[in-house]
C-alpha positions as CSV (number, residue, x, y, z in Angstrom):
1,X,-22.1,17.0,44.0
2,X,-21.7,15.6,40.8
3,X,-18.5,14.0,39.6
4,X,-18.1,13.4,35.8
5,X,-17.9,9.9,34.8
6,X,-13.9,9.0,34.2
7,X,-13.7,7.4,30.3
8,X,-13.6,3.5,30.8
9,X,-12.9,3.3,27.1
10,X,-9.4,4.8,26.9
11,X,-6.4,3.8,28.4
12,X,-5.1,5.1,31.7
13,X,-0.9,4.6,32.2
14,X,-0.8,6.2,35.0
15,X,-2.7,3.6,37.2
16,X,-1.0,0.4,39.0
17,X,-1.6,-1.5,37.3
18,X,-2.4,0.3,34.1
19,X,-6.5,0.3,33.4
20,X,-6.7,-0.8,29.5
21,X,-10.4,-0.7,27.7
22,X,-11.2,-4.6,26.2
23,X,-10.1,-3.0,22.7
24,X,-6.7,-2.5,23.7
25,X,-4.8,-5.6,22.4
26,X,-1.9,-6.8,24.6
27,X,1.7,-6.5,22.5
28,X,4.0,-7.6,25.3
29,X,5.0,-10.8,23.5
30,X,4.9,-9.7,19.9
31,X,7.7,-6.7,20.9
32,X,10.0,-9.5,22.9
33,X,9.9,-11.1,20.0
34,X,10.6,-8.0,17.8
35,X,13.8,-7.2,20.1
36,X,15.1,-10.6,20.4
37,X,15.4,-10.3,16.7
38,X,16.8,-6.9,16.9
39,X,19.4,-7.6,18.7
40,X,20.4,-10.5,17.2
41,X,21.5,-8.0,13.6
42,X,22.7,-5.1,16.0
43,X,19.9,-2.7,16.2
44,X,19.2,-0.5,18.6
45,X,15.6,0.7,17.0
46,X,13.7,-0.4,13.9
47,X,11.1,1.5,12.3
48,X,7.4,0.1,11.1
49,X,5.9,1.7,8.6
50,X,2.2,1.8,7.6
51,X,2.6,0.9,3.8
52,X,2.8,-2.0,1.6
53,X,5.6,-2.5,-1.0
54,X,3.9,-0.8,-3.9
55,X,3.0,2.9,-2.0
56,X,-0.1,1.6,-2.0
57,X,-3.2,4.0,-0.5
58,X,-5.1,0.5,0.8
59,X,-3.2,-2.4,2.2
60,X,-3.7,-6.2,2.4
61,X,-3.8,-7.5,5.7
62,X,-0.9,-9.0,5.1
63,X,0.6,-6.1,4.8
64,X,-0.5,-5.1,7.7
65,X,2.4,-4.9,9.8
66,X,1.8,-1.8,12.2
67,X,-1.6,-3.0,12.7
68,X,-0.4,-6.5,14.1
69,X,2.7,-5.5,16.0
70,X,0.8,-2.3,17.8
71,X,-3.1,-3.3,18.0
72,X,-3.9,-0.1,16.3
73,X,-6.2,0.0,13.0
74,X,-6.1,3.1,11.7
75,X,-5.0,3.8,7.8
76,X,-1.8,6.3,8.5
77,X,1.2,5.7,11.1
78,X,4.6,4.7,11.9
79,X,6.0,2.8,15.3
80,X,9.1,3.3,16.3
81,X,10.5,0.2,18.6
82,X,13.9,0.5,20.6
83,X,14.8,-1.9,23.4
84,X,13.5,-0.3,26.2
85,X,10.9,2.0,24.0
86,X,8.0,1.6,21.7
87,X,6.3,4.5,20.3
88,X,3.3,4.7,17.5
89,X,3.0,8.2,15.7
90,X,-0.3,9.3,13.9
91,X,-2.3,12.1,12.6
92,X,-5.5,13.7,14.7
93,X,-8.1,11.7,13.0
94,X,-6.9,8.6,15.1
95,X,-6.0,10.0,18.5
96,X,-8.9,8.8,20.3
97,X,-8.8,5.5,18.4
98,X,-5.1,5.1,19.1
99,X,-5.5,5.2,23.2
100,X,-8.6,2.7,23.0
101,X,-6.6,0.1,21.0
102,X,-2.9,0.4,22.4
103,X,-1.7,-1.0,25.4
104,X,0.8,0.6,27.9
105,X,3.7,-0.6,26.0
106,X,3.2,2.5,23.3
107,X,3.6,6.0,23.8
108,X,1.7,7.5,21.7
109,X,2.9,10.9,19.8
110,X,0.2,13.2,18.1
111,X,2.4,14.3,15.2
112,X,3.4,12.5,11.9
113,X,6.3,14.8,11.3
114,X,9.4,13.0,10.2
115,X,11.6,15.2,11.8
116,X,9.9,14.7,15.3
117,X,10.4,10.7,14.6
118,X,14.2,11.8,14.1
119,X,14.1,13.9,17.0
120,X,13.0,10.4,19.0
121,X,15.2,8.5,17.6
122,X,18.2,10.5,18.3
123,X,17.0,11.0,21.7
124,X,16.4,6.9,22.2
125,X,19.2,5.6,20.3
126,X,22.8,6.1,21.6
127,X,25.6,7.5,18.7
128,X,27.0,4.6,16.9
129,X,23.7,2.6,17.0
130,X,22.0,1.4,14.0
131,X,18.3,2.2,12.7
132,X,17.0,-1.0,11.0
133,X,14.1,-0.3,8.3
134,X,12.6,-2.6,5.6
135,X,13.7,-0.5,1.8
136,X,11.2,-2.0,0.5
137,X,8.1,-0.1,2.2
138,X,9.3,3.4,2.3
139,X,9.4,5.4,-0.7
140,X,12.5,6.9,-2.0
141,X,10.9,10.4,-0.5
142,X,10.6,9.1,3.1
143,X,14.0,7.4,2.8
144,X,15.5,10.4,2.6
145,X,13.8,12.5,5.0
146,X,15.0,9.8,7.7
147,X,18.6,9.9,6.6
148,X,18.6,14.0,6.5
149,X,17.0,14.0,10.4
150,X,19.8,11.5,11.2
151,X,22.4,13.1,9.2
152,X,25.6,13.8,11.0
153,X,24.3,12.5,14.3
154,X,26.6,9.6,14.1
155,X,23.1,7.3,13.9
156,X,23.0,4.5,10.7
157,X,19.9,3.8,8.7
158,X,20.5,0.2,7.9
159,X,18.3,-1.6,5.4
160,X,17.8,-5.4,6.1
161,X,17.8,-8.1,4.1
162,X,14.7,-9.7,5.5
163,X,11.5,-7.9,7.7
164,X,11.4,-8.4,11.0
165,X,8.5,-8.2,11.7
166,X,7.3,-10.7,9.5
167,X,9.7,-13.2,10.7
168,X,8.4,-12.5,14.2
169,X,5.0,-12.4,12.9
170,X,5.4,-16.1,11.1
171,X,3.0,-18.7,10.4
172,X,0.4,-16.4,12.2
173,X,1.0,-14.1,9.3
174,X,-1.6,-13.9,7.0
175,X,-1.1,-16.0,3.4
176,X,-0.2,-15.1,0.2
177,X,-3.2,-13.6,-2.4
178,X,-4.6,-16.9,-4.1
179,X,-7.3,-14.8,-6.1
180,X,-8.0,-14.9,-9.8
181,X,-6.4,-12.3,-11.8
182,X,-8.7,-12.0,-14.9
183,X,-9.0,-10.1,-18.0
184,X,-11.0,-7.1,-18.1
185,X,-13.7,-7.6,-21.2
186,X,-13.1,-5.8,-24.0
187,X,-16.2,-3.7,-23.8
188,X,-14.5,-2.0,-20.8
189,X,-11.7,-1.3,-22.1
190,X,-10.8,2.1,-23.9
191,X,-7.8,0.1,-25.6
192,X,-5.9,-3.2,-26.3
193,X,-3.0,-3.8,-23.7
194,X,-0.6,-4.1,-26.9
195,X,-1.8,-0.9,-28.0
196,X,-1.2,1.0,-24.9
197,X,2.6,-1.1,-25.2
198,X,3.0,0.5,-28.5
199,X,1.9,4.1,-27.5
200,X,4.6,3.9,-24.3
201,X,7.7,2.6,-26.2
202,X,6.7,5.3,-29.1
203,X,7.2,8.0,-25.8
204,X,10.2,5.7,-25.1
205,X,11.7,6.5,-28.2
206,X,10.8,10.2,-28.5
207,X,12.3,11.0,-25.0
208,X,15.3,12.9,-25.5
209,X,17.4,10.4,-22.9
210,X,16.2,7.2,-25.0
211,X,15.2,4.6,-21.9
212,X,15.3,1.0,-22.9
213,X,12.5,0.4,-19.9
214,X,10.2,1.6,-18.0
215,X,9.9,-0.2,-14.1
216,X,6.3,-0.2,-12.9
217,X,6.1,-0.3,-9.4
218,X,2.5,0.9,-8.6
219,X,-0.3,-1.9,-8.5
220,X,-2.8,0.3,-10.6
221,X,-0.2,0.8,-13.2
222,X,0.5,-3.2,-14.1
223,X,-3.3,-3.7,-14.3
224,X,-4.3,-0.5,-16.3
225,X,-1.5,-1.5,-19.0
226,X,-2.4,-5.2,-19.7
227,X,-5.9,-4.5,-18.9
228,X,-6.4,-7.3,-16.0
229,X,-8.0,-7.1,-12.9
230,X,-7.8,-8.7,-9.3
231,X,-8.7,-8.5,-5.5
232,X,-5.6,-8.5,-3.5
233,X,-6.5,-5.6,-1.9
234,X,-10.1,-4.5,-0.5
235,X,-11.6,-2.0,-2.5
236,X,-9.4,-1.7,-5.0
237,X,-9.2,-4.1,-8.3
238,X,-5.7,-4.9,-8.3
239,X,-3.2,-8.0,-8.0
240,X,0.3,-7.8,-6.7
241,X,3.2,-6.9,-9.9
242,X,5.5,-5.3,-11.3
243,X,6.4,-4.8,-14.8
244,X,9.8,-4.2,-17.1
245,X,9.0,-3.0,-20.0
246,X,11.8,-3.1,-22.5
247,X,11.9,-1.6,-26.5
248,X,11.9,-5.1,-26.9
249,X,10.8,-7.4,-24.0
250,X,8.0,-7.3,-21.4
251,X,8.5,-9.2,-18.3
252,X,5.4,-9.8,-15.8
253,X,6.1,-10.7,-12.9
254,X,3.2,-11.9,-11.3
255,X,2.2,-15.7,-9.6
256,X,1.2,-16.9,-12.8
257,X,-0.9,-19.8,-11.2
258,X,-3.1,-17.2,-10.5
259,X,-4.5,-15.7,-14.0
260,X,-7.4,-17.1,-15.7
261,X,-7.0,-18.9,-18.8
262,X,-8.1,-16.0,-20.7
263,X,-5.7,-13.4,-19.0
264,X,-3.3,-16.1,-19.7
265,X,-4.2,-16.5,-23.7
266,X,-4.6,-12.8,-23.8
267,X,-0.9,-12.1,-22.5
268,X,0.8,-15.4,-24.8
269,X,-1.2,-14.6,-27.9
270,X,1.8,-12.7,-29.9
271,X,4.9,-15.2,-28.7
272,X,7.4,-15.2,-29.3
273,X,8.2,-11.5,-30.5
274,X,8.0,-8.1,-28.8
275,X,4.4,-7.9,-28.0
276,X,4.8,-11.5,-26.3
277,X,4.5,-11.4,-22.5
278,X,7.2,-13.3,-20.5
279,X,5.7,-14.3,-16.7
280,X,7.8,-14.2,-14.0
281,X,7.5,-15.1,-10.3
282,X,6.4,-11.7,-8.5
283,X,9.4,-12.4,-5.6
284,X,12.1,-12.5,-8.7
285,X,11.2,-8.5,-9.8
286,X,14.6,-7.2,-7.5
287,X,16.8,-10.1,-9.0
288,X,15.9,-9.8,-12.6
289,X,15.8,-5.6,-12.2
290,X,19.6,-5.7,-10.9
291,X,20.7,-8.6,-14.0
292,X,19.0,-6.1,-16.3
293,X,20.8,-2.9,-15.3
294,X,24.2,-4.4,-15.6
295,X,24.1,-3.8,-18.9
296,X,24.0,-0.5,-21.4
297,X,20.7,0.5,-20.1
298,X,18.4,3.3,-19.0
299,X,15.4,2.7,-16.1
300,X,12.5,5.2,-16.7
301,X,10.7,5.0,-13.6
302,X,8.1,7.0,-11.5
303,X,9.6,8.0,-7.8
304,X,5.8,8.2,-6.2
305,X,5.2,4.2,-6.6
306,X,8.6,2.9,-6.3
307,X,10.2,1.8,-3.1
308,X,13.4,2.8,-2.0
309,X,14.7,-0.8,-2.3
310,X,13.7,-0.8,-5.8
311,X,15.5,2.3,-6.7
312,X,18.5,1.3,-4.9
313,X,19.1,-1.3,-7.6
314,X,19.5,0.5,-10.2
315,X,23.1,2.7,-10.4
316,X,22.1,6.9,-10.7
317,X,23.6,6.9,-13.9
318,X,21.3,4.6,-15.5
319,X,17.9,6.4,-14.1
320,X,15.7,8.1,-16.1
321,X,13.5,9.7,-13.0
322,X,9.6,11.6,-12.8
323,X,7.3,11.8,-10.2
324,X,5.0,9.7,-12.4
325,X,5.9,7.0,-14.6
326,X,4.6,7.5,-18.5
327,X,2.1,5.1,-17.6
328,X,0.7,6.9,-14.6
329,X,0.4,10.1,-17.3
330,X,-1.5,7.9,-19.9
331,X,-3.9,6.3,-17.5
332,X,-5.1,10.2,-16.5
333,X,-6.0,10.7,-20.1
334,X,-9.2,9.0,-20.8
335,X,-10.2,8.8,-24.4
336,X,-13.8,9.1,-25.6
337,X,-14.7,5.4,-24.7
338,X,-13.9,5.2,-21.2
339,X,-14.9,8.6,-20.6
340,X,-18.5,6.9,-21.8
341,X,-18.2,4.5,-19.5
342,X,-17.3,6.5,-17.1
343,X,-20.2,8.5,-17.1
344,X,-22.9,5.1,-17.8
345,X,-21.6,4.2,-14.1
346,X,-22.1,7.3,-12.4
347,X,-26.1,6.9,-13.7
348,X,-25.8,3.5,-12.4
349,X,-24.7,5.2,-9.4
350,X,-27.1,7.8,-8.8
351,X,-30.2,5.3,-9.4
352,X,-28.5,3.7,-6.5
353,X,-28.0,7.1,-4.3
354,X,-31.7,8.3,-5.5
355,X,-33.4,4.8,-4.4
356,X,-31.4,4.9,-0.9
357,X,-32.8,8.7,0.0
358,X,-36.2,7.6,-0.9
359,X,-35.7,4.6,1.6
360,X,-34.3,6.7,4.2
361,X,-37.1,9.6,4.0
362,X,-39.6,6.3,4.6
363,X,-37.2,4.8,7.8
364,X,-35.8,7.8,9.9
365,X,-39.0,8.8,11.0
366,X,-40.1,5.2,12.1
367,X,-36.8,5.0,13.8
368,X,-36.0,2.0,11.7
369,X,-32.5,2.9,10.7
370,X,-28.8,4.0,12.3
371,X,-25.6,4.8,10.5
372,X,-24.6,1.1,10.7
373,X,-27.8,-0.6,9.0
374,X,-27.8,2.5,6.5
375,X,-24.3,1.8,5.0
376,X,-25.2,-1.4,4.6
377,X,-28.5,-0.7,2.9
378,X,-26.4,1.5,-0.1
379,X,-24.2,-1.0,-0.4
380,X,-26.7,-3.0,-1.0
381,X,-28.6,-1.2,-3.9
382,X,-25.0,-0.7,-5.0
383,X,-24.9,-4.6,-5.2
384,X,-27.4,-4.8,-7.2
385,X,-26.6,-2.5,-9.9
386,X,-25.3,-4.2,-13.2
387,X,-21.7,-4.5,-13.0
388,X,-21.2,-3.5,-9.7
389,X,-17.7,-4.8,-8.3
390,X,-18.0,-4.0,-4.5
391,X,-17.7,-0.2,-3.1
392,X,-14.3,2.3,-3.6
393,X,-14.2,2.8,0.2
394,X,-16.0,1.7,3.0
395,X,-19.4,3.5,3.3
396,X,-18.3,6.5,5.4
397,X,-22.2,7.6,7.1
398,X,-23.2,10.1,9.6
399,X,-25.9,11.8,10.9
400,X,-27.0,15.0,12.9
């Protein structure tokens, strides 16, 4: 008779001792660590998130915090770690992926519901104990979906000062970005950064509630406005920022070591005065954000791309509060010179698409080419395409 073949590529708990496929990456140390420091602030679970501290859709491996503590790669999760528990929630694309790359310390739970993470917790954590989370990589959103499943439970969400992860994760943690942060020419840009400056504090002005700044939080944001360009993050041009912009200061708070000389003569050009741009140290943006708002003041921010932490800093009276910041709203607006250039690189782009299925009619039939070797091969005529900065995504390719 024939008997199936068991899966030697997943994980099997139930075994003595366990059976875990060579992908699964062994977290026994790395959660010791993670309670030791636990315990020492009082908390009976903290929570690891898969974002970065701008809401960012792509995340540096630094950032990368689920992905070192757990083992698991995919783009979308949270872990939940308690003394005697450790559990990693994600979403049906990664199921499969999940139970070839976590070991038997993780339970894994197919849901990303928040209310089924409260559920756990309230379930794992005795009354009176304390729920430690970083505020600074959960958006103001999520925040308060935790505190409404632990509402009235006699749980605590409590914010700390510093992650712990990181600090478990030390010098083994990936550096700081060191990239250049250059200027975008001018022949891709649909405007001036000081122009786009002037068009925001006119809205500034016009807005019923008068707000003396706007807070950007969102990488894109920062590098749209003054029109620079980076690579802290893969596939996506950015740096990491933030911005206060005032009616009559702009602070920049960015490693200024890091900008070209132009970017630097672009941003100093018009100091002092009110289109002059003062640099700050990216770690100072909480600091200087909670000096600013002591005074008469109005924040207009935009909740999607700023962290709880952020928000936190400023008192509700002095909020001026969308879903997108004015700058997210002008960025969607292209005017006739970037929609020209927006349309020049998709030709560039189909000249690359047209030579690969030409390549691909010749190889199939010869056999000469699998999903792996075929990605590369676009990216490739991508490449070679003038002004080509790298793919948007990694080459997603299938076949049958």
């Amino acid at each position: 008779s024939y008997l199936p073949q068991a899966r030697t590529d997943i994980r099997d708990c139930s075994t003595d001792p366990p059976y875990l496929p060579p992908t699964a990456t062994n977290t026994t140390g790395r959660l010791a660590a993670l309670r030791d420091a636990m315990r020492a602030l009082g908390l009976h679970a903290y929570i690891v998130p898969s974002t970065d501290a701008h809401m960012s859709e792509y995340i540096a491996e630094r950032d990368s915090r689920l992905r070192w503590l757990t083992g698991f790669t995919g783009s979308a999760g949270t872990g939940v770690v308690t003394q005697g528990r450790a559990a990693l929630w994600t979403d049906s694309r990664y199921w499969t992926q999940a139970e070839r790359q976590l070991d038997c310390n993780w339970e894994l739970q197919r849901t990303t519901w928040i209310e089924s993470i409260g559920l756990w917790i309230l379930q794992a954590v005795p009354a009176g104990g304390s729920i430690g989370l970083d505020p600074f990589l959960f958006s103001i959103d999520t925040w308060n979906s935790y505190s409404q499943a632990l509402q009235g439970s006699g749980r605590t969400l409590l914010p700390t000062q510093t992650n712990l992860v990181d600090q478990v994760w030390g010098d083994q943690r990936p550096p700081n970005a060191s990239g250049k942060i250059y200027s975008l020419p001018e022949a891709f840009t649909g405007s001036s950064w000081q122009e786009k400056v002037t068009g925001i504090r006119q809205q500034m002005e016009q807005h019923v509630r008068h707000p003396t700044a706007v807070l950007l939080a969102g990488l894109e944001e920062t590098a749209w406005l003054f029109n620079l360009r980076g690579d802290d993050i893969p596939y996506n041009p950015v740096f990491y920022s933030y911005t206060l912009l005032t009616n009559t200061n702009i602070s920049l708070f960015v490693d200024d070591w890091r900008l070209s000389p132009e970017a630097l003569q672009s941003l100093r050009a018009q100091c002092p005065g009110p289109l002059c741009v003062e640099l700050l140290p990216y770690g100072q943006a909480q600091a200087h954000l909670s000096h600013y708002v002591q005074g008469n003041v109005t924040v207009w921010l935009g909740t999607e791309y700023t962290t709880y932490g952020l928000y936190g800093t400023i008192p509700q009276e002095k909020l001026l509060e969308d879903s997108y910041s004015p700058i997210m709203l002008a960025k969607a607006v292209k005017n006739a010179k970037e929609q020209e250039l927006l349309r020049t690189a998709h030709v560039r782009d189909a000249v690359a698409v047209i030579q690969y299925l030409l390549w691909l009619e010749k190889m199939v039939p010869q056999r000469q080419v699998d999903e792996f070797s075929g990605a590369q091969h676009i990216d490739a005529l991508r490449q070679a395409q003038e002004h080509s900065r790298g793919p948007s995504f990694q080459s997603i390719s299938a076949s049958g």
